[in-house]
C-alpha positions, 0 to 999 in steps of 0.5 A, a space after each residue: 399522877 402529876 400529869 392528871 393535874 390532880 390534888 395531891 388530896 383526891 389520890 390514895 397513893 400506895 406503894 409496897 416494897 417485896 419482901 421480909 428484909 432487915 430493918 436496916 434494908 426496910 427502910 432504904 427500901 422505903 426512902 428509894 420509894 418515896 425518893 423516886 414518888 417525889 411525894 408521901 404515900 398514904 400507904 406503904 405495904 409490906 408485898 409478902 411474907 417470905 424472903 423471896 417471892 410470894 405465898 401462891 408460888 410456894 415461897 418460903 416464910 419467913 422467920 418469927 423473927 425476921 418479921 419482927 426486924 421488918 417490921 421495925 424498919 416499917 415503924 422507923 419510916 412512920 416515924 419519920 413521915 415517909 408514911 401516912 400509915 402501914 400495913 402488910 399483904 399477901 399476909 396469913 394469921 401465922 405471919 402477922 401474929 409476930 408483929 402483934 406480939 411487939 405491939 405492931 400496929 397494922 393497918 391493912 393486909 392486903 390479899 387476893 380474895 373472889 368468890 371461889 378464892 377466900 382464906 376466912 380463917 385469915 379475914 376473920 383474924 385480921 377483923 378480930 385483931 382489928 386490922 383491915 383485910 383489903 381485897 385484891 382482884 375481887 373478879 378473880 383476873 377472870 377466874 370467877 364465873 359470874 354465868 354460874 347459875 348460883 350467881 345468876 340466881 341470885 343476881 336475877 333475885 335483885 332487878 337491875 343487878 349483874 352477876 359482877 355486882 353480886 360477887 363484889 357486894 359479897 366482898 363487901 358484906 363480909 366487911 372488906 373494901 377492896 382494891 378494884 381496876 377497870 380498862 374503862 370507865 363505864 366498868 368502874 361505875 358498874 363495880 362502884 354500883 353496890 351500895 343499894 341493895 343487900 344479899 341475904 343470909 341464904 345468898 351469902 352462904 351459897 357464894 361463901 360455899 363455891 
């Protein structure tokens, strides 16, 4: 960051710790952080719901309670501005809903999602309950196969745009931003190149069904 020679301003800076701790160890979690930033995120995120690992590696949940006690170590750092703002990833609807019953205001969760990859149930939770849902690797890391010829069709029903621009527009009308990364530039401007035409109900359903 500081080597871009960048305004503080003109960044999004987040940062996760990895797992459901104490509120005690939350917190030292979050001061290490910022310590070793030498800046206040804007964001700082819960990595998973379990004690160890991650959900996609069958990991176990953790404990009502032991959210709960989390959580409160992710307020005390708001609190005392070592945050601009939290939230939680990797999160399902049974783990949030703890936090909502001692008034926990969550601002994001952040989980993967593409076409072929989606937990509506916990999108339309989250979207109830007003939280954020963000996803995370939206072309799948390569999984999706955007020359399946029900996203060609549906790219060719749309001049000028590719089968990645329509799986990414998918995300987007569902109403969740995502959180994109390209080796190159030119990627970037592709992907960010979604704003201008809208699918129809028919091509929602079909991307939603594969």
């Amino acid at each position: 960051i500081r080597a871009s020679k960048r305004s503080r301003d003109s960044i999004f800076l987040l940062t996760k710790i990895p797992n459901i701790f104490s509120a005690e160890d939350t917190l030292k979690y979050i001061k290490e952080d910022v310590s070793q930033l030498g800046m206040t995120p804007d964001l700082i995120l819960i990595h998973s719901p379990c004690y160890k690992g991650f959900p996609h590696g069958g990991c176990k949940h953790a404990s009502s309670e032991d959210i709960k006690n989390a959580w409160e170590g992710m307020e005390s750092a708001l609190q005392q501005g070592l945050t601009r703002s939290i939230g939680v990833s990797n999160f399902l609807a049974g783990d949030i809903q703890p936090i909502l019953d001692i008034g926990g205001n969550i601002s994001v969760n952040q989980c993967e999602m593409y076409v072929g990859n989606h937990d509506d149930t916990t999108r339309q939770f989250c979207q109830t309950n007003g939280i954020v849902y963000e996803s995370y690797a939206p072309l799948g890391r390569g999984e999706v196969d955007v020359h399946d010829p029900r996203i060609q069709n549906i790219a060719e029903a749309h001049p000028g745009k590719s089968g990645y621009q329509v799986v990414l527009r998918w995300i987007i009308q569902l109403g969740c931003p995502m959180a994109i990364s390209a080796t190159k530039l030119s990627h970037d401007l592709s992907d960010l190149d979604i704003f201008n035409f809208k699918l129809t109900e028919n091509e929602m359903a079909i991307l939603s069904a594969m």
